[in-house]
C-alpha atoms as one frame of an Amber mdcrd trajectory, in Angstrom:
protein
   5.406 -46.021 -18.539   1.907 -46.200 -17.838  -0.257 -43.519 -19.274  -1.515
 -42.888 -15.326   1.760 -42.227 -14.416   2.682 -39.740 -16.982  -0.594 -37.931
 -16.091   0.570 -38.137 -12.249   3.583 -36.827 -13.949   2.443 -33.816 -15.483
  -0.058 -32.930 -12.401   2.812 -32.784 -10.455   4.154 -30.794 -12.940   1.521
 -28.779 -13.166   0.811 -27.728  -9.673   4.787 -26.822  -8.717   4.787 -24.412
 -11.894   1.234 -22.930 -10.156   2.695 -22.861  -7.043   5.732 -21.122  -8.279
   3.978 -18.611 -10.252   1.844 -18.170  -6.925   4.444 -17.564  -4.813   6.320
 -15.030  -7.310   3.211 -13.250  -7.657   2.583 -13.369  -3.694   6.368 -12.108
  -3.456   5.343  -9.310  -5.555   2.188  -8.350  -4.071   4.081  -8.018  -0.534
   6.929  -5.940  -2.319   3.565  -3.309  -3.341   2.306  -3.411  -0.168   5.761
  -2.824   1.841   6.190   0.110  -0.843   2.655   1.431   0.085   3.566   1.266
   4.068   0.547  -1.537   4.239   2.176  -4.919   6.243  -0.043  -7.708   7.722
   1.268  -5.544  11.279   0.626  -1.679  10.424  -2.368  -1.213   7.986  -2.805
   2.047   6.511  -5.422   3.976   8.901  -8.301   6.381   7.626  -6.664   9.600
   6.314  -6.628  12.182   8.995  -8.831  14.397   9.187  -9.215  18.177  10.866
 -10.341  18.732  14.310 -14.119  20.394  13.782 -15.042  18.945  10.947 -16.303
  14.679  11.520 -14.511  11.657   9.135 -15.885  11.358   5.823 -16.907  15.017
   5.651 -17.616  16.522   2.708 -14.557  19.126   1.837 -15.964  22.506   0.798
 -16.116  24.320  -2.315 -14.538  27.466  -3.293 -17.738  29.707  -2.742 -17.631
  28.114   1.023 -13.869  28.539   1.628 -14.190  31.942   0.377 -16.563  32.722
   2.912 -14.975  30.806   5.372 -11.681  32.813   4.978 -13.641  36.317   5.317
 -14.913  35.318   8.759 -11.526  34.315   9.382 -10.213  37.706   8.345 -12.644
  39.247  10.461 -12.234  37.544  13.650  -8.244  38.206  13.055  -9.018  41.916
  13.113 -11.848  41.161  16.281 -14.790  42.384  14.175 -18.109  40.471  14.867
């Protein structure tokens, strides 16, 4: 054999073990993805968020949920 040949040979080779180990690894990435609930149809949205407060709001700390759940106490009992 010529020597181009065997190089043809072995870039042949080469390239359907890459493309194998692409398309296992492609295979694999997809099975993530399904798991996740993210297809090329239904990607995963924006976590929802609550109705008075905008996306990407900061959540509030303890000091302001503490206060936030006295007002709440109050208005349940109808004091101003």
């Amino acid at each position: 054999m010529k020597p181009t040949r065997i190089l043809h040979a072995l870039v042949r080779a080469g390239a359907a073990s890459l493309r194998w180990v692409w398309e296992s690894l492609c295979v694999y990435g997809r099975s993530i993805e399904l798991a996740a609930g993210v297809t090329p149809y239904r990607h995963r949205g924006p976590p929802p968020t609550h109705p008075e407060r905008p996306a990407g709001h900061i959540p509030p700390t303890p000091v302001e949920r503490r206060l936030w759940s006295q007002l709440d106490d109050r208005a349940d009992k109808g004091e101003r």
